[in-house]
C-alpha positions in Angstrom: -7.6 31.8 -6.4 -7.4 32.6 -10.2 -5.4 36.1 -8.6 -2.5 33.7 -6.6 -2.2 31.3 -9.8 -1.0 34.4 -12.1 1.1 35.6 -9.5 2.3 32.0 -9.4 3.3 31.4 -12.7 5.0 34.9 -13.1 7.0 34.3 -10.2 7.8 30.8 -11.9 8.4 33.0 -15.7 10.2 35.5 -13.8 12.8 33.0 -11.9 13.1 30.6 -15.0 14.5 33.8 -17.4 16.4 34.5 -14.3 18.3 31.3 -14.2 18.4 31.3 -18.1 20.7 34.9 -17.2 22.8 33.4 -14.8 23.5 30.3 -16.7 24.0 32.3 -20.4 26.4 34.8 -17.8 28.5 31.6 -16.5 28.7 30.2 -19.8 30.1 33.2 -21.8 32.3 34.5 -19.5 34.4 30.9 -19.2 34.0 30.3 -22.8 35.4 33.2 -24.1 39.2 32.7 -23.7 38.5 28.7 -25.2 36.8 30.7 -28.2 39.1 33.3 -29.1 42.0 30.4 -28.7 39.9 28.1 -31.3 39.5 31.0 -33.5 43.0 31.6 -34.0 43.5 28.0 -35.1 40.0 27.5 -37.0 41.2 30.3 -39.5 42.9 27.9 -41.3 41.1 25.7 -41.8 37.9 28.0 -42.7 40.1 29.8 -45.4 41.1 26.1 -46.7 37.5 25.9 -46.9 37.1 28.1 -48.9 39.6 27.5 -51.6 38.0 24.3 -52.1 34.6 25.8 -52.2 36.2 27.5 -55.3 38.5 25.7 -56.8 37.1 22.2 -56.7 33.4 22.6 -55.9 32.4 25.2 -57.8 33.4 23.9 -61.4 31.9 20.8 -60.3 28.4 22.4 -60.2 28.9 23.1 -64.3 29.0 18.9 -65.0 25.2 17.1 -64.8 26.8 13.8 -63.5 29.2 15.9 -60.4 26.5 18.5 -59.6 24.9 16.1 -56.5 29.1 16.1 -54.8 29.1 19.8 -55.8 25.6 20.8 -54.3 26.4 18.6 -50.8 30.0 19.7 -50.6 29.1 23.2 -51.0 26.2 22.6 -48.0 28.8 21.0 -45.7 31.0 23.9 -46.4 28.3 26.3 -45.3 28.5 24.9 -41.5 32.0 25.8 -40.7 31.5 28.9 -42.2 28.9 30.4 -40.8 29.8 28.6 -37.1 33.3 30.8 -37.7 31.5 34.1 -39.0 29.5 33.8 -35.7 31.6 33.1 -33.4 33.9 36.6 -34.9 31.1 38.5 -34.5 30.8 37.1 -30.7 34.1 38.4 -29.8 34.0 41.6 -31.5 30.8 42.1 -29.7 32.3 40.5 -26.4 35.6 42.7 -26.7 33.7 46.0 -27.3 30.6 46.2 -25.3 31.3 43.1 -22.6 29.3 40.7 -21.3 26.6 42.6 -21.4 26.3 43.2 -24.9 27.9 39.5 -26.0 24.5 38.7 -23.7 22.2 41.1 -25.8 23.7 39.3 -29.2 22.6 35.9 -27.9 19.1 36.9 -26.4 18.0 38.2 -30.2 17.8 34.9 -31.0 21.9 34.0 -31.4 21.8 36.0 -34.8 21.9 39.2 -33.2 25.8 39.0 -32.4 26.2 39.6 -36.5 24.6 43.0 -36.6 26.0 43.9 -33.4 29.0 43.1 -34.1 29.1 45.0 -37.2 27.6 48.3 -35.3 30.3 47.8 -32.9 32.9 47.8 -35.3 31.9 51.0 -36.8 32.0 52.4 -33.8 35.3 51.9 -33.3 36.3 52.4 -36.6 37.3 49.1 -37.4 36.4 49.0 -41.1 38.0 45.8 -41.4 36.4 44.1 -39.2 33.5 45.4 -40.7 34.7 44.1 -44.4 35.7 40.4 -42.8 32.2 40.0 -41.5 30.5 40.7 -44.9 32.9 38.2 -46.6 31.6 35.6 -44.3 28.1 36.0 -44.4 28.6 36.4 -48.3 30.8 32.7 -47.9 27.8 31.4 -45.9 25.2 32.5 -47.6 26.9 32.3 -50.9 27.5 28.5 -50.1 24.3 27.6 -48.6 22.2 28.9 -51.8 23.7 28.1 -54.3 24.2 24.2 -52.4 20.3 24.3 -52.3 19.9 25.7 -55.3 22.2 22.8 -57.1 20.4 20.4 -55.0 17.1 21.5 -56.5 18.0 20.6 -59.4 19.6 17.8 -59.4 16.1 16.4 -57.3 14.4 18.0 -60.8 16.6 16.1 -63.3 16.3 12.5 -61.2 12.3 13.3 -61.0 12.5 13.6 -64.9 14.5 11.4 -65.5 12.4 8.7 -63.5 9.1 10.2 -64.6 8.6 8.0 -67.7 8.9 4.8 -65.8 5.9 5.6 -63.2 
C-alpha cells in the first residue's frame, strides 16, 4: 500500500510541474510581443526615474528634516527599476536562446533571466547590452540600499529623539 501511495504522489508531483511547464510556456510565448512593446514606451519613463532619483532625491537625503521623502522616494523608485532591468534581461534571454531558455531564466527562481541574460549577451557580443544591464542592477540596487539605509536612520533619530520621554 505504502509502494502505490509514492507512486501516487509522484505521479501527482510529476503532472503538477508538468502543468506549471505548459502554463509558464502559454504565458511567455503570448506575452512576449505585449513586453517588448511596453518596454519601448517604459524607457522613458524609467530614465525620468532616474533623473529624479538624482537630482531631487538624492540631495534630499543630506537635510535631517527631508531624509524620511528622500529614503521612501528613493524605495519607490527601486520598483520600476528593477521591474524594467528584468524584464530587459527577459527579452535578451527570450531573443537569443528562445523559449526555452526565457523558460530556464524563470525556473531559477525569476532572477535567473539577469545572469542569463548577461551570458547571452556576451555571447553574442553585445557589450552594450551587457553595460545597460549593470547600470540597472547598479540603479536598483543603488536605490534600494541606500532607501533602507536612509530609512534606518531616520527610524534611529525618531527612537532618540523619543527615548527621553519613555
Amino acid at each position: 500500500m505504502n509502494t502505490l501511495k509514492g507512486f501516487g504522489v509522484t505521479l501527482l508531483g510529476v503532472s503538477l510541474a508538468l502543468a506549471a511547464a505548459v502554463v509558464t510556456v502559454i504565458l511567455v510565448k503570448g506575452n512576449v510581443h505585449i513586453v517588448a512593446a511596453v518596454l519601448q514606451h517604459a524607457t522613458r519613463f524609467v530614465v525620468a526615474l532616474f533623473v529624479l532619483s538624482v537630482i531631487v532625491l538624492l540631495p534630499l537625503a543630506v537635510f535631517r528634516r527631508t531624509r524620511q521623502v528622500s529614503a521612501y522616494g528613493l524605495l519607490a523608485c527601486s520598483i520600476p527599476f528593477v521591474i524594467y532591468t528584468w524584464l530587459y534581461c527577459f527579452l535578451i534571454v527570450y531573443a537569443a536562446w528562445g523559449l526555452v531558455g526565457a523558460i530556464v531564466g524563470i525556473f531559477l527562481g525569476g532572477v535567473g533571466e539577469i545572469p542569463l541574460a548577461i551570458v547571452a549577451s556576451i555571447l553574442d557580443g553585445a557589450s552594450e547590452s551587457v553595460g545597460e544591464i549593470i547600470v540597472g542592477l547598479i540603479a536598483t540596487i543603488g536605490a534600494m540600499g541606500l532607501g533602507i539605509h536612509l530609512a534606518g536612520k531616520v527610524e534611529a533619530e525618531k527612537a532618540k529623539r523619543l527615548a527621553p520621554f519613555e
